[in-house]
C-alpha positions as CSV (number, residue, x, y, z in Angstrom):
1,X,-16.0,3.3,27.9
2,X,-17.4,5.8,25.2
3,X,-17.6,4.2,21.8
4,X,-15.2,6.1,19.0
5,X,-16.2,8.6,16.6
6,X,-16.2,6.2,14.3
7,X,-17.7,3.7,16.0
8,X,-20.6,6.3,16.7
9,X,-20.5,7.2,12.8
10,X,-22.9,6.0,10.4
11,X,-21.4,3.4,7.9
12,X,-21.7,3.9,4.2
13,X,-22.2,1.8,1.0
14,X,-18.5,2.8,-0.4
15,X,-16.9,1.9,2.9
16,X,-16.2,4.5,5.0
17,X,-18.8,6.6,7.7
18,X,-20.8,9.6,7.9
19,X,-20.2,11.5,10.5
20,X,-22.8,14.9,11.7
21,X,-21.1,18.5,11.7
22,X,-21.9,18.2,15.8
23,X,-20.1,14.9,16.2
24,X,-17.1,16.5,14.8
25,X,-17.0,19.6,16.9
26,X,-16.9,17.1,19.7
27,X,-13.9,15.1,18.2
28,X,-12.3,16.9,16.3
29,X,-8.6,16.4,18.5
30,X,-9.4,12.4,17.7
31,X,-8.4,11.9,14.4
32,X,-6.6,13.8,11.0
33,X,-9.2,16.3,9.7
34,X,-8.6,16.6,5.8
35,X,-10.1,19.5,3.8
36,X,-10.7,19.1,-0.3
37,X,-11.8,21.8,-1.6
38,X,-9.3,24.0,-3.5
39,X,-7.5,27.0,-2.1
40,X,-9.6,29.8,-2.7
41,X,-12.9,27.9,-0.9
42,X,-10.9,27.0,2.3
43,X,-9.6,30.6,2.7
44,X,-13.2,32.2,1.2
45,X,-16.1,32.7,3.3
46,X,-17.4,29.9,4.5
47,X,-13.8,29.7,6.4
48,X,-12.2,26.1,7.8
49,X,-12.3,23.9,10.4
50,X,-9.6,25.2,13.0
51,X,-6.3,22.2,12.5
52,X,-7.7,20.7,9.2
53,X,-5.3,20.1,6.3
54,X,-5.9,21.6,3.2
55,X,-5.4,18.6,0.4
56,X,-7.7,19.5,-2.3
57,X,-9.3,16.5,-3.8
58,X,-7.1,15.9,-7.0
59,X,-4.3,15.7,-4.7
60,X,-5.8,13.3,-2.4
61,X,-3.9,9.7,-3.2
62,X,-0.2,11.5,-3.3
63,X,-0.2,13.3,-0.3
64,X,-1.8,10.3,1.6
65,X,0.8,8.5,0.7
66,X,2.6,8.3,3.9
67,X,-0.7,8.8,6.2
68,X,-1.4,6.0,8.6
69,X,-4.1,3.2,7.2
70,X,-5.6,2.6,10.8
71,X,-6.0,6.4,11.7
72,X,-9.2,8.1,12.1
73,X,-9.3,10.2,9.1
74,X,-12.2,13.0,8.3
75,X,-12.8,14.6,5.1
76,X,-14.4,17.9,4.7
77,X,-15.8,19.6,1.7
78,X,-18.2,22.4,0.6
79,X,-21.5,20.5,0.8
80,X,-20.5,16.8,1.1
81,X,-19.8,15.2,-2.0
82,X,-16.3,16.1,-2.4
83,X,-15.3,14.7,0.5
84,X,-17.7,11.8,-0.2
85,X,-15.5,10.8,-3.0
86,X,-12.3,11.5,-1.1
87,X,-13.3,9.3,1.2
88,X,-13.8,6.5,-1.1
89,X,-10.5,6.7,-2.7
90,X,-8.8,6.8,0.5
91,X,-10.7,3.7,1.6
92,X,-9.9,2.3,-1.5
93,X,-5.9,3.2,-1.3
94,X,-6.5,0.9,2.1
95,X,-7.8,3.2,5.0
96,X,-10.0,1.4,7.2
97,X,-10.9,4.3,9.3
98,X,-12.3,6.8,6.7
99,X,-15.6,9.1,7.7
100,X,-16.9,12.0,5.7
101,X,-18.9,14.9,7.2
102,X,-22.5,14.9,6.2
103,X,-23.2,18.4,4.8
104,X,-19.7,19.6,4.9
105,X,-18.9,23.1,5.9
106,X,-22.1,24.7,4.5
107,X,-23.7,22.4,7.5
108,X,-21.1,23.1,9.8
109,X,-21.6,26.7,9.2
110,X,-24.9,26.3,9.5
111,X,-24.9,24.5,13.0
112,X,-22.9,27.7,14.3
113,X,-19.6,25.8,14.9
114,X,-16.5,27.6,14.9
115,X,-14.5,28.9,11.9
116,X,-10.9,29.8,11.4
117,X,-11.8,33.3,8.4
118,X,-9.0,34.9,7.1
119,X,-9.5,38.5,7.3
């Protein structure tokens, strides 16, 4: 049997796991993928991660309010820091299942994944 995604991912100091842009492409039907950045980045041109909600970051602890605790969640941002203190909050609202992709979508774009643009 194949470890998890987040088994696989690397753990971090405030709780949750880093996760690689690469790991995600290969997981990305495994767990809630969570975008913060505002509107206006996750329709601009560095584009989204096809099935990702957008819940930009001040919005984070309401809208998770009725989320699962033991889901796999992933949070995605610009570059990584974003999502880095997304992830905190949301592990410390209770999640125990929180990772955060390294580089966000700068190096997901950068790994040549694929991205949902509005034209």
């Amino acid at each position: 049997m194949t470890d998890s995604l987040f088994d696989q991912a690397v753990a971090h100091a405030d709780g949750y796991r880093d996760i690689e842009p690469k790991q995600l492409s290969e997981h990305a039907d495994t767990a809630r993928l969570v975008d913060v950045r505002e509107p206006e980045e996750y329709l601009g041109e560095l584009g989204h991660i096809q099935g990702t909600a957008l819940v930009p970051l001040a919005t984070v602890s309401a809208a998770s309010s009725g989320w699962d605790r033991q889901q796999d969640i992933i949070v995605i941002c610009r570059s990584g820091a974003r999502s880095g203190r997304a992830a905190k909050a949301l592990v410390e609202l209770g999640f125990t299942r929180v990772m955060n992709m390294k580089g966000g979508m700068l190096a997901w774009n950068q790994a040549g994944l694929a991205v949902k643009r509005v034209p």
